[in-house]
MDAnalysis code that builds the backbone (N, CA, C; Angstrom):
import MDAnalysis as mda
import numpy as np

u = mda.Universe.empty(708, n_residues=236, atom_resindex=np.repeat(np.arange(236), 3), trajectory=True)
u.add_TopologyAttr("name", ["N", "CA", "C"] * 236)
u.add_TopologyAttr("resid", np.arange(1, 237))
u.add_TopologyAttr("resname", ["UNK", "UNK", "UNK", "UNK", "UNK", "UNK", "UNK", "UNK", "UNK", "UNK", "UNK", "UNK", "UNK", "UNK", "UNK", "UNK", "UNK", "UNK", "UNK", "UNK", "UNK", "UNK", "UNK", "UNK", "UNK", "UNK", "UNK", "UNK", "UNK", "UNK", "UNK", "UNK", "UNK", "UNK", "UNK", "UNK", "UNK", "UNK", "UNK", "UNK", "UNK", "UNK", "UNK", "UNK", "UNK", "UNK", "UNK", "UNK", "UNK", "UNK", "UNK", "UNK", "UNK", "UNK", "UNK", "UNK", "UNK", "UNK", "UNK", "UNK", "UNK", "UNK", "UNK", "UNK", "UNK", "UNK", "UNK", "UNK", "UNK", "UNK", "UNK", "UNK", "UNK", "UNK", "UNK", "UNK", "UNK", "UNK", "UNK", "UNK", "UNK", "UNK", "UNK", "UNK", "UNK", "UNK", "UNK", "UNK", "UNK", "UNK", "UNK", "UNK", "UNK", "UNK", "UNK", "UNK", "UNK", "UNK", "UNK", "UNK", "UNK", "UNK", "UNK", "UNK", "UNK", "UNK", "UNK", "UNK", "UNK", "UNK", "UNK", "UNK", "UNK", "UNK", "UNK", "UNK", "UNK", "UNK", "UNK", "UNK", "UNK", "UNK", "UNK", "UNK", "UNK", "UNK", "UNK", "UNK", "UNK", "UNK", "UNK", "UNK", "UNK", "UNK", "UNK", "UNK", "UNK", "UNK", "UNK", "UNK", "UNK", "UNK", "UNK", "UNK", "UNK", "UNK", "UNK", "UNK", "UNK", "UNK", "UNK", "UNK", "UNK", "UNK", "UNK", "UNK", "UNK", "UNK", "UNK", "UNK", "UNK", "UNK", "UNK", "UNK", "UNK", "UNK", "UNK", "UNK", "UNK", "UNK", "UNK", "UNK", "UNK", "UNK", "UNK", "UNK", "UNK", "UNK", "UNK", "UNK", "UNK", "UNK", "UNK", "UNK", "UNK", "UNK", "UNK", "UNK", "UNK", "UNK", "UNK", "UNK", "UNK", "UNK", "UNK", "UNK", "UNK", "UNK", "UNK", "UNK", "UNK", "UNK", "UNK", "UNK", "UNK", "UNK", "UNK", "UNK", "UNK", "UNK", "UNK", "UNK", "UNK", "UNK", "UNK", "UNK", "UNK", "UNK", "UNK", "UNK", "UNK", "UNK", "UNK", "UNK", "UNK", "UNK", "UNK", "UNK", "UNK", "UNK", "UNK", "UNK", "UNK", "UNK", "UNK", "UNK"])
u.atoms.positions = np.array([
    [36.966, 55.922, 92.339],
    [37.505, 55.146, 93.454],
    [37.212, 53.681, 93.206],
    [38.224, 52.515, 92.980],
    [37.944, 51.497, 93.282],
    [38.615, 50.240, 94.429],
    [38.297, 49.029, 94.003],
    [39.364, 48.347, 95.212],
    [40.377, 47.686, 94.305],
    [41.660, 47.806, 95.085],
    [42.658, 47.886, 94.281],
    [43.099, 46.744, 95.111],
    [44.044, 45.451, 94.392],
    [44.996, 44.445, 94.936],
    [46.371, 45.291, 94.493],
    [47.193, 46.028, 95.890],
    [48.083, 46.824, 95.782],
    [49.216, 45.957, 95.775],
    [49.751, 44.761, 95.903],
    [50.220, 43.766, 95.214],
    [50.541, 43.864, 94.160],
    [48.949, 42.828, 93.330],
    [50.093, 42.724, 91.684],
    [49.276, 44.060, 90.534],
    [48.574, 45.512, 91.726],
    [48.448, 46.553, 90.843],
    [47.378, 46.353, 90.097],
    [46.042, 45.621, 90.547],
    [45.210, 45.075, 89.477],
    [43.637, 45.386, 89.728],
    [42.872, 45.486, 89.498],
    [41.261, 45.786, 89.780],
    [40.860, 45.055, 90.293],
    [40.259, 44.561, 91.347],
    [39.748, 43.545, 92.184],
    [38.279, 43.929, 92.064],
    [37.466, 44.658, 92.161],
    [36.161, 45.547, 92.173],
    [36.071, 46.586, 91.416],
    [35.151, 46.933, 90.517],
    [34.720, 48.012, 90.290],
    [34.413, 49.317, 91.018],
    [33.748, 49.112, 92.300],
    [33.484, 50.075, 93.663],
    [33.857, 49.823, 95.174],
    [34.801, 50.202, 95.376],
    [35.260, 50.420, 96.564],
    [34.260, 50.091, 97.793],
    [34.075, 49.332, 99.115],
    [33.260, 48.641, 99.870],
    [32.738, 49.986, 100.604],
    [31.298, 49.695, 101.070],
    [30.377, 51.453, 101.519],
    [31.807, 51.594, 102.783],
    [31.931, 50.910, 103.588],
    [32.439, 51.951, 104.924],
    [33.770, 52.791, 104.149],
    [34.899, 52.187, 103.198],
    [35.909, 53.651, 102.799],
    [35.388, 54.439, 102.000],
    [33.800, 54.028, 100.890],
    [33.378, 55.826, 100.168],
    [32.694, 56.273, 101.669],
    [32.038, 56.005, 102.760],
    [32.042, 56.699, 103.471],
    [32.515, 57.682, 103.881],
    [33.983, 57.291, 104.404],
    [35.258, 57.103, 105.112],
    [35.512, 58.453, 104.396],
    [35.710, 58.191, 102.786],
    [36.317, 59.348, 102.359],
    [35.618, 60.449, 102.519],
    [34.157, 60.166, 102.175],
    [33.163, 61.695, 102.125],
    [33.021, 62.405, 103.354],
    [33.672, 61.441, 104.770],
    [33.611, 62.029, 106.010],
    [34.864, 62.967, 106.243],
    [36.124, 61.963, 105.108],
    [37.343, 63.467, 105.299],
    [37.039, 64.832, 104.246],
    [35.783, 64.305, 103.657],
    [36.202, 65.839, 102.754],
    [35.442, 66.755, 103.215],
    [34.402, 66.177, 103.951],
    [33.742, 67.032, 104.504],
    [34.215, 67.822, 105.899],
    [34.947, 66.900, 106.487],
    [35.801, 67.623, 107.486],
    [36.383, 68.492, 106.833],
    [37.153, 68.492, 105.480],
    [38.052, 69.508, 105.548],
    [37.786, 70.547, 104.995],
    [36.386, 70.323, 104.520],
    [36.187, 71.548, 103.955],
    [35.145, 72.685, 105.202],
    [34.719, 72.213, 106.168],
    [34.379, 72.588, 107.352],
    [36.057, 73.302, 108.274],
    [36.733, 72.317, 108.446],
    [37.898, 72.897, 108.850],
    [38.469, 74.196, 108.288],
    [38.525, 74.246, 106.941],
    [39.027, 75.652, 106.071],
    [38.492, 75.795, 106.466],
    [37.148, 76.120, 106.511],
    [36.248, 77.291, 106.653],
    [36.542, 78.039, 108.166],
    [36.456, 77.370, 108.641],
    [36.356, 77.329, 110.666],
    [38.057, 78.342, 110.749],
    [39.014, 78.096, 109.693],
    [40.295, 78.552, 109.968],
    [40.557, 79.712, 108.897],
    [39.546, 80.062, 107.954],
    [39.658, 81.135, 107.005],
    [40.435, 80.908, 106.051],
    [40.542, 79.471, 106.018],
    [41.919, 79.210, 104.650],
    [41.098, 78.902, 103.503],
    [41.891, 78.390, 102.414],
    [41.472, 78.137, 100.864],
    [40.896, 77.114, 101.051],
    [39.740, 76.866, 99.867],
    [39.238, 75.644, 100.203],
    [39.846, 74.515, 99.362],
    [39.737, 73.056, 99.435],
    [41.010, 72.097, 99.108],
    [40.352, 72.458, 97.282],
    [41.006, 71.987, 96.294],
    [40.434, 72.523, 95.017],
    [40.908, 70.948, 94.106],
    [41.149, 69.674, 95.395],
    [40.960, 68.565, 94.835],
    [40.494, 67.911, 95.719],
    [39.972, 66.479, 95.359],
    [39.007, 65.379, 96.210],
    [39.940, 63.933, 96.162],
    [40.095, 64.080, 98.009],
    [41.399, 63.113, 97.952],
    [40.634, 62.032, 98.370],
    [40.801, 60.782, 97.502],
    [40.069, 59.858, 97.665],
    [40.984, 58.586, 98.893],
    [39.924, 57.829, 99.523],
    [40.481, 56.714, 100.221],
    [40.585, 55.667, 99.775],
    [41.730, 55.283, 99.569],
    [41.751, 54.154, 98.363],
    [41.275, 52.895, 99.189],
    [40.643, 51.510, 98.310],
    [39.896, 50.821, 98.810],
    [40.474, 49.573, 98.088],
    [42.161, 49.061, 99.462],
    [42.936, 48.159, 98.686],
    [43.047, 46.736, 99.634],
    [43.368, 46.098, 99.012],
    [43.673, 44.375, 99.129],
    [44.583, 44.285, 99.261],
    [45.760, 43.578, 100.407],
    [46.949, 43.337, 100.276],
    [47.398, 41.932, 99.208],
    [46.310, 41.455, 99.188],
    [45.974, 39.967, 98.213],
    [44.825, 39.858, 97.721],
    [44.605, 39.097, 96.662],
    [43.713, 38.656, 95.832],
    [42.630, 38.044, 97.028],
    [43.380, 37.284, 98.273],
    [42.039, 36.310, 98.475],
    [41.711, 36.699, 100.077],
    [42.448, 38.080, 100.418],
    [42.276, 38.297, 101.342],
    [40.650, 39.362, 101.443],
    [39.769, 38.492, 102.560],
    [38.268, 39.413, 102.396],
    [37.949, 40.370, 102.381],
    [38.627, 40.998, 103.654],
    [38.720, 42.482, 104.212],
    [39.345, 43.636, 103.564],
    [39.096, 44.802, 103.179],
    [39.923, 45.521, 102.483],
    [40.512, 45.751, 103.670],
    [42.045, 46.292, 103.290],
    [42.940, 46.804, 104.031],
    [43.055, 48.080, 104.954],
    [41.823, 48.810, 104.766],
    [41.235, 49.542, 105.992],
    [40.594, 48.806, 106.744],
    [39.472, 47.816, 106.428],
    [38.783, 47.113, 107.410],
    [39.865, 46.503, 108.061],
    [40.500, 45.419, 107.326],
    [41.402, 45.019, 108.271],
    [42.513, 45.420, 109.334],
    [42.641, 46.169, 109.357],
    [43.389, 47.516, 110.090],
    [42.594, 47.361, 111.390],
    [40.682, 47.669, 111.186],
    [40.202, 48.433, 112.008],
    [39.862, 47.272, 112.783],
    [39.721, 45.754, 111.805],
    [39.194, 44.943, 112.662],
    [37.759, 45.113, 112.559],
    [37.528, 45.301, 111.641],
    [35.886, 44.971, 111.131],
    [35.510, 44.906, 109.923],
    [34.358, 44.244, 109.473],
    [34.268, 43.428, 108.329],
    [33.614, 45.129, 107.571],
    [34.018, 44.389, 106.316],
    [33.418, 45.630, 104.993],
    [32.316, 45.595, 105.244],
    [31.557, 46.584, 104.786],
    [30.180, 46.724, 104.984],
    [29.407, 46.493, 103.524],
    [29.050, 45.577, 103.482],
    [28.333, 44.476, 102.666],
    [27.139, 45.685, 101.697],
    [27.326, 45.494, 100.060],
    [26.612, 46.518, 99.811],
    [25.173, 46.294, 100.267],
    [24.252, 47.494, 100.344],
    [22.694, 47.517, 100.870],
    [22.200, 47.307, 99.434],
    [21.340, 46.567, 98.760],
    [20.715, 46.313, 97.854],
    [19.689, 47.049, 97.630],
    [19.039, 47.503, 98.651],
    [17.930, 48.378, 97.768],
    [18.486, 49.562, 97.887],
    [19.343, 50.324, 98.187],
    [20.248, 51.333, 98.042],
    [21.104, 51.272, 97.180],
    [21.612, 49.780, 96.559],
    [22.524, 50.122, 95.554],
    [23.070, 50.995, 94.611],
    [21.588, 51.498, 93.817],
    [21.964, 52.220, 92.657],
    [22.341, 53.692, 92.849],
    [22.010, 54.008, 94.710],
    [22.394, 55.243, 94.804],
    [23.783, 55.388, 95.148],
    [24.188, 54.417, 95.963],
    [25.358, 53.730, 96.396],
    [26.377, 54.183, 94.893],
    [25.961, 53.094, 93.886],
    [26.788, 53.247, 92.779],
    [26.957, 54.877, 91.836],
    [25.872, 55.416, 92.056],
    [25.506, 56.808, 91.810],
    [26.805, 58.142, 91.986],
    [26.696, 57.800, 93.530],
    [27.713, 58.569, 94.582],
    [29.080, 58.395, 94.058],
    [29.441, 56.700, 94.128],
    [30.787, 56.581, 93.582],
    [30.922, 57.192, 92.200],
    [30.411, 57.173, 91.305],
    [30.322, 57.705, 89.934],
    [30.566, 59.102, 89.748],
    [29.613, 60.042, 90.459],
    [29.276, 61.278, 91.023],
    [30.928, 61.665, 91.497],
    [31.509, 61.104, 92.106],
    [33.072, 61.288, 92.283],
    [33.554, 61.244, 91.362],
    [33.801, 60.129, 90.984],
    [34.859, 59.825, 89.805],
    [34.810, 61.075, 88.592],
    [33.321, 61.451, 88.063],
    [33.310, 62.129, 87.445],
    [33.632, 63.315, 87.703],
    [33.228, 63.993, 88.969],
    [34.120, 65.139, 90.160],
    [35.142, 65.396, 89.006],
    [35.759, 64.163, 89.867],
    [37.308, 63.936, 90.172],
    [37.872, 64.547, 88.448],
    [37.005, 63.791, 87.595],
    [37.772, 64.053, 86.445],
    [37.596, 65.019, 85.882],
    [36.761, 66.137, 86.308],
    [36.410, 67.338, 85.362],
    [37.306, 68.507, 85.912],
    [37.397, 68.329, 87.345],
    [38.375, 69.291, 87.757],
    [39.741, 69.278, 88.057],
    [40.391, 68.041, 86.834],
    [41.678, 67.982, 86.773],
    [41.960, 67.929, 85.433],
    [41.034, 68.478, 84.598],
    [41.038, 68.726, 83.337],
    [42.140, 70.102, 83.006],
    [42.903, 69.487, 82.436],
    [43.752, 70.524, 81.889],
    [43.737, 71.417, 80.562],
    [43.803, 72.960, 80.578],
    [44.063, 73.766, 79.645],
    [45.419, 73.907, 79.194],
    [44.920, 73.214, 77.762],
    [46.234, 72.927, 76.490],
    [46.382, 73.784, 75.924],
    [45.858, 75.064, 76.024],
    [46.232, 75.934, 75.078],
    [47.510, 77.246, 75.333],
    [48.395, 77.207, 74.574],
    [49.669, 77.598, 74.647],
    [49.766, 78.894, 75.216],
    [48.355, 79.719, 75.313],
    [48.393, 81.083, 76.337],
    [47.832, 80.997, 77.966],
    [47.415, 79.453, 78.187],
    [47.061, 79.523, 79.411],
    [47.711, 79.631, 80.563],
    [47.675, 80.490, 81.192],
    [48.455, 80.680, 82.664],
    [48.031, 79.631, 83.533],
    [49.388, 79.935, 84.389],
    [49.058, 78.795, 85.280],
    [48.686, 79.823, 87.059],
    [47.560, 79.545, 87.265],
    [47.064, 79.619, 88.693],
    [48.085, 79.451, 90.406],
    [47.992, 80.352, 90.686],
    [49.019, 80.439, 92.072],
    [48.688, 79.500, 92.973],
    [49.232, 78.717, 93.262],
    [48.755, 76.959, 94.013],
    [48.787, 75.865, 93.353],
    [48.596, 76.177, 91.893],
    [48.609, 75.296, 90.645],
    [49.851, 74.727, 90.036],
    [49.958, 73.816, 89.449],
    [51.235, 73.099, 89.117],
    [51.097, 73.094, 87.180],
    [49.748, 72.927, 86.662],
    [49.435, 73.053, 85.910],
    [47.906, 74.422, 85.393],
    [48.384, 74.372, 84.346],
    [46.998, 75.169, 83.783],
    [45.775, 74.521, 83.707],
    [44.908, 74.835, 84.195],
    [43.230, 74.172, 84.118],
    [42.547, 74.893, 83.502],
    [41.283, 74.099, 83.010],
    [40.343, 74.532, 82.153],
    [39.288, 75.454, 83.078],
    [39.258, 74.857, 84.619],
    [38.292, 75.671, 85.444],
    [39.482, 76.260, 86.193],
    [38.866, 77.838, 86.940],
    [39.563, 78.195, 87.648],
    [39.261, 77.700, 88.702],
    [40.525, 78.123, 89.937],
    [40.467, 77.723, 91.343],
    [39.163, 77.965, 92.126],
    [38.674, 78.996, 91.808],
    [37.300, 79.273, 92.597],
    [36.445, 78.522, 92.134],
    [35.951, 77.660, 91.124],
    [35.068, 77.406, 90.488],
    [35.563, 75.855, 91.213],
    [36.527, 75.387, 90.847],
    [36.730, 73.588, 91.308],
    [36.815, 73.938, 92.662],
    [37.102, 74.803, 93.827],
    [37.098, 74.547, 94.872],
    [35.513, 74.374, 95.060],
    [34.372, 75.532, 94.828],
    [33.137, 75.646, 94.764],
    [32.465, 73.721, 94.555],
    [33.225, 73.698, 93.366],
    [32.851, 71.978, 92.949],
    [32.900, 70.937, 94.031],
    [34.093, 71.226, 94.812],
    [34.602, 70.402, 95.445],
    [34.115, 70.282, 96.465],
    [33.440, 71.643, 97.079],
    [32.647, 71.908, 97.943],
    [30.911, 71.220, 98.089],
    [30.572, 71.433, 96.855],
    [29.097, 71.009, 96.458],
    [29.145, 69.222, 96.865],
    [30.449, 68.527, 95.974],
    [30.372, 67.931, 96.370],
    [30.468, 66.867, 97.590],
    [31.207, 67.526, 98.578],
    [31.687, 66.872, 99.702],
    [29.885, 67.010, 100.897],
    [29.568, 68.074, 100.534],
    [28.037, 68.620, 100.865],
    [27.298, 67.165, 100.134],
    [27.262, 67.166, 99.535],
    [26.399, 66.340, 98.353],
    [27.099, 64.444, 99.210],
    [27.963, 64.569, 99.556],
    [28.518, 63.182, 100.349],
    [27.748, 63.568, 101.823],
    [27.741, 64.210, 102.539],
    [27.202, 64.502, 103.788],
    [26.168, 63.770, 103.792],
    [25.130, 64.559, 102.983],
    [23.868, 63.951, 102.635],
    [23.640, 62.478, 102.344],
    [24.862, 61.911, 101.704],
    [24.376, 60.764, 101.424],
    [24.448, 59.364, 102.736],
    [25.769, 59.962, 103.604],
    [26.300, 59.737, 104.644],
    [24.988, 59.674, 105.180],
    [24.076, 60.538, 105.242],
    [23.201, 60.700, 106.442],
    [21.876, 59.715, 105.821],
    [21.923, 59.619, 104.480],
    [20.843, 58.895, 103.815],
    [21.455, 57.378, 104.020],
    [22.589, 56.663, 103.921],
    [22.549, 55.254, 104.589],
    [22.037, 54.928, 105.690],
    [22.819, 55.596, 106.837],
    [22.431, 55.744, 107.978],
    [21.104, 55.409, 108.271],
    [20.402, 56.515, 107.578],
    [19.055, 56.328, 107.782],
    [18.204, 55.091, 107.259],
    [18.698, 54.914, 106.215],
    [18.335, 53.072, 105.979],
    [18.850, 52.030, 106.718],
    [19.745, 52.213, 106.888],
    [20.726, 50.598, 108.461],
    [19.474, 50.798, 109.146],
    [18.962, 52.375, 110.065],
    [18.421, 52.302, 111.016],
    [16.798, 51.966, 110.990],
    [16.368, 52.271, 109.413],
    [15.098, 51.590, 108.816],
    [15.219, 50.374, 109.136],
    [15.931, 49.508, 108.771],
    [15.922, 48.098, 108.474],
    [16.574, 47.109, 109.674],
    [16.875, 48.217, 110.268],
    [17.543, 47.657, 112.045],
    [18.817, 46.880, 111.876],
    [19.732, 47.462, 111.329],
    [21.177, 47.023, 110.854],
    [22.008, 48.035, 111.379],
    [21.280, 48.859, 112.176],
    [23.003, 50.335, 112.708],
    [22.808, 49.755, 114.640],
    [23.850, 49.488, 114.372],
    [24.433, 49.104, 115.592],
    [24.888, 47.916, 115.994],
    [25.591, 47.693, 116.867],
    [25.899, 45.864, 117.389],
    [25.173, 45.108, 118.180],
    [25.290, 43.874, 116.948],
    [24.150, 42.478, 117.794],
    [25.011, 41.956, 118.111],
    [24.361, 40.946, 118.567],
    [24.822, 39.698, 118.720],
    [24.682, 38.949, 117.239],
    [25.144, 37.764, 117.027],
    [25.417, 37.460, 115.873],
    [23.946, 36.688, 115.100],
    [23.106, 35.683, 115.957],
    [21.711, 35.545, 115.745],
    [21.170, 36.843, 115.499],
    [21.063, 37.631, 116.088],
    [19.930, 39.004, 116.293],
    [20.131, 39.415, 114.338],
    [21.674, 39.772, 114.071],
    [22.262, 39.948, 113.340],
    [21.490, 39.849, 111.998],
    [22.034, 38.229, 111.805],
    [21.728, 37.196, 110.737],
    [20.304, 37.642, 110.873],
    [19.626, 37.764, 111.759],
    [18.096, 37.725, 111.604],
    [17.437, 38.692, 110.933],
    [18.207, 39.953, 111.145],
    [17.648, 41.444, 110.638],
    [18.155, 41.310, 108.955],
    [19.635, 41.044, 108.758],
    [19.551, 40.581, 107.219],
    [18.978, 39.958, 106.499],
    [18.563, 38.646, 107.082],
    [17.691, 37.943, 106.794],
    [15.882, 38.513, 106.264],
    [15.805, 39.432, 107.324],
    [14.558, 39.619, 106.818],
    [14.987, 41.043, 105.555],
    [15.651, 41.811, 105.603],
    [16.087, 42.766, 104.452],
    [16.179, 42.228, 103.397],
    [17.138, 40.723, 102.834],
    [16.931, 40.351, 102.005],
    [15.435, 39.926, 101.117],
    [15.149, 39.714, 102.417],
    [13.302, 39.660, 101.809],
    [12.491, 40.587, 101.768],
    [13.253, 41.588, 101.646],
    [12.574, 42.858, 101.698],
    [13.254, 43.225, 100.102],
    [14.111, 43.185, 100.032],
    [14.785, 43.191, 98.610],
    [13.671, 42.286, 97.438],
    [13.850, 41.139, 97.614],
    [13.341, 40.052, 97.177],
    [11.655, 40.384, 96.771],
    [11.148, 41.239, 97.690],
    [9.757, 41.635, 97.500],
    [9.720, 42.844, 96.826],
    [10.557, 43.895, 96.633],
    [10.674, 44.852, 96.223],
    [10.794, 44.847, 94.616],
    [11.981, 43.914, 94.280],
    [12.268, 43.132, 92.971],
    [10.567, 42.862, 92.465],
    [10.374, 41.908, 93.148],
    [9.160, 41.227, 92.396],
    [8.000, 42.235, 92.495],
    [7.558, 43.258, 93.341],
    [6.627, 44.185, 92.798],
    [7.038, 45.565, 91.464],
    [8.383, 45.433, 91.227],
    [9.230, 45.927, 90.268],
    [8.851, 45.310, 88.751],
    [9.029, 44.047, 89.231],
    [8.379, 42.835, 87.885],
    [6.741, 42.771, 87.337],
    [6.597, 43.105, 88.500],
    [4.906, 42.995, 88.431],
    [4.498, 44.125, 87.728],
    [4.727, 45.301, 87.965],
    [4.743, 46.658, 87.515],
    [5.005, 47.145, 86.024],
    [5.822, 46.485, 85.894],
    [6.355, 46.179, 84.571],
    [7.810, 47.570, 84.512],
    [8.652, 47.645, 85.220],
    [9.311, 48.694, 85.976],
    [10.601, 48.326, 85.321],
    [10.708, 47.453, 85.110],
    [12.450, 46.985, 85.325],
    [12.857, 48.094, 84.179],
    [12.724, 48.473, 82.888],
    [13.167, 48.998, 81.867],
    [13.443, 50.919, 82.659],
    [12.567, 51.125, 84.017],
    [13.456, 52.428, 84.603],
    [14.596, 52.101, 85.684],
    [15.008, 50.927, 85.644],
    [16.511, 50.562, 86.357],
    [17.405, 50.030, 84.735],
    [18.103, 50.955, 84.743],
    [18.914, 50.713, 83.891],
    [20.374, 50.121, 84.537],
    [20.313, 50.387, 85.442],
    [21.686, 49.908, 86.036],
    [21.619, 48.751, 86.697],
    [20.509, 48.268, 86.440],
    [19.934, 47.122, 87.232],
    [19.937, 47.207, 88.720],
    [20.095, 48.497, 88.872],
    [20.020, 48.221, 91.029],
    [19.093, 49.225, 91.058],
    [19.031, 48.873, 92.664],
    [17.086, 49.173, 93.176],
    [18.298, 50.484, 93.897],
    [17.125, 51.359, 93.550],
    [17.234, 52.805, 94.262],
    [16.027, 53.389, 95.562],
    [16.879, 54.095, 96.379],
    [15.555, 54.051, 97.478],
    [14.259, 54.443, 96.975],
    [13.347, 54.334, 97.399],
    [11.725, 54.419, 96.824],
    [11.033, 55.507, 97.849],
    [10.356, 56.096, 96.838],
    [9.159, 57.071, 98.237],
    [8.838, 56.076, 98.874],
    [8.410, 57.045, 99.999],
    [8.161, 56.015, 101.070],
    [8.781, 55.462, 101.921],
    [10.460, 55.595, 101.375],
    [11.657, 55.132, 102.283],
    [12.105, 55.934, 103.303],
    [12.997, 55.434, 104.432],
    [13.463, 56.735, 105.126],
    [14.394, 57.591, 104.844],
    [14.321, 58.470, 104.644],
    [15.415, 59.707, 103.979],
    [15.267, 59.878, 102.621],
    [14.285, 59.463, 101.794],
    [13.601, 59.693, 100.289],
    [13.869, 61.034, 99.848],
    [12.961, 61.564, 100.893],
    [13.132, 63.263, 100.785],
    [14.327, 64.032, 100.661],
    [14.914, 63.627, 101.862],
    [15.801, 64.398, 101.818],
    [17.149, 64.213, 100.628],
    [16.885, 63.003, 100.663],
    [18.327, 62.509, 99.828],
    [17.955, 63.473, 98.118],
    [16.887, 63.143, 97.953],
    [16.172, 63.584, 96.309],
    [16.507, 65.499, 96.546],
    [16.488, 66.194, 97.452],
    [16.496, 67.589, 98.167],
    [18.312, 67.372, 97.860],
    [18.914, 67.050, 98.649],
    [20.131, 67.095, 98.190],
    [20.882, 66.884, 97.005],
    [20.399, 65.833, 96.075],
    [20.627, 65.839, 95.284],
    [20.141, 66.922, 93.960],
    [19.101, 67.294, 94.622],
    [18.870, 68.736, 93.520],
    [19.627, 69.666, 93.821],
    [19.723, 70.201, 95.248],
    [20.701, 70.988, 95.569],
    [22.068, 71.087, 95.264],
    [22.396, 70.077, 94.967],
    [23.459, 69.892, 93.794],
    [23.876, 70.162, 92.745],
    [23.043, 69.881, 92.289],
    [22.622, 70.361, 90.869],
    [22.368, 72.155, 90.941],
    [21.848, 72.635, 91.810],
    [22.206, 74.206, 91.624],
    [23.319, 74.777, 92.433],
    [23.814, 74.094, 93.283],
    [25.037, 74.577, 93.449],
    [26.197, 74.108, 92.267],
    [26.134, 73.170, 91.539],
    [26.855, 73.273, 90.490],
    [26.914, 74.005, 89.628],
    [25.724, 74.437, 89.246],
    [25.340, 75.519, 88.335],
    [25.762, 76.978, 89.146],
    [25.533, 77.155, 89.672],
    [25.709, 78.464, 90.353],
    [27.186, 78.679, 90.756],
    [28.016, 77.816, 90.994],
    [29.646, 77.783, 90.678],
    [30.204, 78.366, 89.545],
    [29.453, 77.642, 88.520],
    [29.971, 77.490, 87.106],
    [29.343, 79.320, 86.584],
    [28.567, 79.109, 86.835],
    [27.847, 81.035, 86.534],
    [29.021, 82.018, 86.862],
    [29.046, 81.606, 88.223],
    [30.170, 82.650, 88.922],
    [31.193, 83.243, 88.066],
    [31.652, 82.086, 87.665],
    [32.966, 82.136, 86.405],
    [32.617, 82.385, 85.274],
    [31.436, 82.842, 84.801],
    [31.077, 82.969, 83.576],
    [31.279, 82.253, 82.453],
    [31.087, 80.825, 82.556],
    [31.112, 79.500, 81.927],
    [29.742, 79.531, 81.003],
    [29.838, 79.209, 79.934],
    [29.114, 78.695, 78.883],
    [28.209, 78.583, 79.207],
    [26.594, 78.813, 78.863],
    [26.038, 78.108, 79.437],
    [25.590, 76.231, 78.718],
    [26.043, 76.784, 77.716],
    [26.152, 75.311, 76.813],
    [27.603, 74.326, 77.501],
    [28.507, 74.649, 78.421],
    [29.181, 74.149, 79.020],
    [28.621, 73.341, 80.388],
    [27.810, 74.299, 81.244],
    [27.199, 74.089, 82.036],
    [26.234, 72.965, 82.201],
    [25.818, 73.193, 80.884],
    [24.542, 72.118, 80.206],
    [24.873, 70.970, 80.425],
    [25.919, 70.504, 79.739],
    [26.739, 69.279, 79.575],
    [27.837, 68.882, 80.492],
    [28.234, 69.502, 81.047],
    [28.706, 69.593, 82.731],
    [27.541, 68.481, 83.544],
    [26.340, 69.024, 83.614],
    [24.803, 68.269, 84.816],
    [24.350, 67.567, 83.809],
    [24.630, 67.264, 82.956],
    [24.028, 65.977, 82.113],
    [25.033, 65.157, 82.051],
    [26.265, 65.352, 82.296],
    [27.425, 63.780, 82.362],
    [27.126, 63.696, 83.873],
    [26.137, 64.124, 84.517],
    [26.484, 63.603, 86.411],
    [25.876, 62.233, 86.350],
    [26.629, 61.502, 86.812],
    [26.029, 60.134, 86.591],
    [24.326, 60.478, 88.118],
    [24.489, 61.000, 88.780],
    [23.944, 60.933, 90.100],
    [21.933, 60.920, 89.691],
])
């Protein structure tokens, strides 16, 4: 998922602004709650919310602007999980639209093409992951409300609570430096820390992930040398 200037068709951002990966992980998770609730199939792709610019110099992506509220400014010491999540999709996205080239593969009833995974296995995927967005949904949250950023100020009150986060960033960095740490941020962004709110749980979900991926892929009797290399490309 990125932000797109739907204009002249061009990359404006690398990652899409937090409120539409929100946005999206809140429809997939609806819908995969909805199947369930109605006994239907579960969706066996991840429809992303695209995160576009009607112009180059316009601020707001074109959902915010719609809604009439500003993008939601990335959280810095959350970043790298932030960037994690988006990744964690993309890569989703691309393994279970991987197509089987080989000239005896059938094609699947719902399917337009032949795939390398079957339907049960990418819906399962699709599932883990929209679960795996819930969680993370609930792990911002829980940092705005750490840092006293979930809800509406006034615009002083505002500025004031960022204000002090940035220096909370700023201190975090420099006991990072001190530590001699920086060489385990490879991505250069600060990831939540024990000690944070929702640490636990977020690190719990994200393992849980990891065996519900695996345990998908079993089902189908997948490689386990497939499997392997499957949870070692998760960027997460």
């Amino acid at each position: 998922m990125a932000a797109i200037n739907h204009g002249a068709d061009e990359l404006i951002d690398a990652s899409p602004c937090l409120r539409c990966l929100r946005q999206e992980l809140r429809h997939m998770h609806k819908a995969i709650v909805d199947a369930e609730a109605m006994g239907a199939a579960l969706p066996v792709k991840w429809n992303s919310v695209p995160c576009t610019f009607a112009s180059a110099n316009q601020r707001r992506c074109d959902l915010c602007e719609e809604q009439n509220r500003n993008c939601q400014p990335t959280l810095e010491m959350i970043d790298g999980n932030i960037k994690g999540m988006d990744a964690t999709i993309s890569n989703i996205r691309d393994l279970i639209d991987i197509q089987d080239q080989s000239p005896a593969a059938a094609i699947e009833e719902g399917d337009d093409v032949p795939h390398i995974l079957p339907r049960s296995t990418r819906a399962g995927i699709v599932k883990a992951l929209a679960k795996l967005g819930e969680a993370f949904n609930e792990m911002v949250t829980s940092h705005l409300r750490e840092h006293g950023l979930l809800g509406s100020f006034g615009q002083d009150v505002m500025q004031s609570r960022e204000n002090t986060y940035q220096d909370n960033v700023a201190a975090r960095w420099e006991g990072i430096y001190q530590l001699g740490l920086l060489a385990w941020l490879p991505s250069g962004s600060l990831r939540l820390h024990a000690g944070d709110d929702g640490f636990r749980e977020w690190n719990n979900a994200v393992q849980e992930f990891y065996r519900d991926i695996t345990h998908v892929m079993e089902q189908s009797n997948i490689a386990q040398a497939d499997i392997s290399a499957t949870l070692n490309n998760l960027p997460m």
